[in-house]
C-alpha positions as CSV (number, residue, x, y, z in Angstrom):
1,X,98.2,83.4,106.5
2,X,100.9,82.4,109.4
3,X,103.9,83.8,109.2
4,X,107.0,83.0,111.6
5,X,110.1,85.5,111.7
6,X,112.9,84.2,113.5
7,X,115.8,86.1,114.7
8,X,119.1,85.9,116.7
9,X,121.3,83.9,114.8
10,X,124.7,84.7,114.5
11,X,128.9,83.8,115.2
12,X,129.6,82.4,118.2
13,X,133.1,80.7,119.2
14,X,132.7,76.7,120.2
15,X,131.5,76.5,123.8
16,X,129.3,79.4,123.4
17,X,125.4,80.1,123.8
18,X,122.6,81.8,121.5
19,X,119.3,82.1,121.9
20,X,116.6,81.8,118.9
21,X,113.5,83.5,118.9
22,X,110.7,83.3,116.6
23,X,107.9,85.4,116.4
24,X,104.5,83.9,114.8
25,X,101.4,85.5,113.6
26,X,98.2,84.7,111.3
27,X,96.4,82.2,114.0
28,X,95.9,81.1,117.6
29,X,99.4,80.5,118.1
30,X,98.0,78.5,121.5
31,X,96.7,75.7,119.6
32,X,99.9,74.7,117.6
33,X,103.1,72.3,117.8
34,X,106.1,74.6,117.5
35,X,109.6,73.3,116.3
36,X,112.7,73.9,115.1
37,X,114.6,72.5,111.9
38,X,118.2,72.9,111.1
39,X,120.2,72.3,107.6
40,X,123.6,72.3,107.7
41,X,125.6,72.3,103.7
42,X,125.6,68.8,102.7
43,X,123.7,67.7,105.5
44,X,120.0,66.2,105.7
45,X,117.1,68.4,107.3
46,X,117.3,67.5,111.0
47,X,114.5,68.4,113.7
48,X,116.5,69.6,116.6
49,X,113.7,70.4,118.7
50,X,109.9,70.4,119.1
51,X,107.2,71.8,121.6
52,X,103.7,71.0,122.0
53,X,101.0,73.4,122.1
54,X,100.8,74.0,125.4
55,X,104.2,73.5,126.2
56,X,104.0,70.5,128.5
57,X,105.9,68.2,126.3
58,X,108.9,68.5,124.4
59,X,111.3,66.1,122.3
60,X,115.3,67.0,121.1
61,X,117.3,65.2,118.9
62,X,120.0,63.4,120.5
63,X,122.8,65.8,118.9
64,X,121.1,68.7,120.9
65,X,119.7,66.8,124.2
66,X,121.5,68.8,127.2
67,X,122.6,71.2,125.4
68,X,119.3,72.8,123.2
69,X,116.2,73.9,125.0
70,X,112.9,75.1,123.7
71,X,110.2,77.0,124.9
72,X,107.3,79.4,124.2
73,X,105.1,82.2,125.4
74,X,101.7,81.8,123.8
75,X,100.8,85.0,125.3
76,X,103.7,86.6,122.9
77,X,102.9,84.2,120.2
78,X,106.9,83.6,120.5
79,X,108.6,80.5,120.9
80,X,112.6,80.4,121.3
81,X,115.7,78.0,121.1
82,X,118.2,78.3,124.0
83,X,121.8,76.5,122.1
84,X,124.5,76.0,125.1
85,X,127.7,74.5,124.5
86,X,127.7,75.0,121.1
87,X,129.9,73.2,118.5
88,X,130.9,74.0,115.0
89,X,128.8,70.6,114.0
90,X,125.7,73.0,115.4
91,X,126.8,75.7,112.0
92,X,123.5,75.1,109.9
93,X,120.4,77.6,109.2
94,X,117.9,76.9,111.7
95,X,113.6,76.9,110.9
96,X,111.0,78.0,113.2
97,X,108.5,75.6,112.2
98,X,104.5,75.6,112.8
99,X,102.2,71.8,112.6
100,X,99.6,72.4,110.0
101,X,96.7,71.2,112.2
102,X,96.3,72.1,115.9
103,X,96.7,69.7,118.8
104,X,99.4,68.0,116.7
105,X,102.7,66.8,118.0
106,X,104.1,65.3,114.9
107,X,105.9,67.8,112.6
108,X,107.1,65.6,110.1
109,X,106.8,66.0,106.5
110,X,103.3,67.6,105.5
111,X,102.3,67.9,109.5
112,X,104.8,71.1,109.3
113,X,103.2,73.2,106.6
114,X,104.9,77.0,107.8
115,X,108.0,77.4,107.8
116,X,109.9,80.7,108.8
117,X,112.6,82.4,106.1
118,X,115.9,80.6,108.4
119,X,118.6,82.3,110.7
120,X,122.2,81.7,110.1
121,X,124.0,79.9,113.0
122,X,127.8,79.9,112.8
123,X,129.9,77.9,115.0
124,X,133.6,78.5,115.2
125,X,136.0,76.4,116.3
């Protein structure tokens, strides 16, 4: 059984910084795409970041690129989301995600099968 556990979330004023961290378990964390998914009220689900399995490759959504960056240790089994320059469009609950199948960069839909229980990121303005 994977489970993720994410942590870190929190209030921070506009122009600010948090970091995400996400601790997984259950399997070889190694062979896994990592990501993570926000949802913000009234908003669509939106993949703000993903890493491959080894953590050579890496893709943002273009509402996080320069600001957002995502890593992992796989000898920790974590991986984390830096947020710099933050803005109060960032205020969503953000997902540490895990693929379903190893050696898979694509975490859409049914490719992202474990999803972590969310961490509350509030932006103020």
């Amino acid at each position: 059984q994977v489970q993720l556990v994410e942590f870190g979330g929190g209030l921070v004023q506009a122009g600010g910084s948090l970091r995400l961290s996400c601790a997984a378990s259950g399997r070889t964390f190694s062979n896994y795409a990592m990501g993570w998914f926000r949802q913000a009220p009234g908003k669509e689900r939106e993949l703000a970041a993903r890493i491959s399995w080894s953590g050579s490759s890496t893709s943002y959504a273009d509402s996080v690129k320069g600001r957002f960056t995502i890593s992992r240790d796989n000898a920790k089994n974590m991986v984390y989301l830096q947020m710099n320059s933050l803005k109060p469009e960032d205020t969503a609950v953000y997902y540490c995600v895990a693929a379903s199948a190893p050696y898979t960069y694509d975490l859409s839909g049914s490719n992202s099968a474990f999803w972590g229980q969310g961490t509350q990121v509030t932006v103020s303005s």
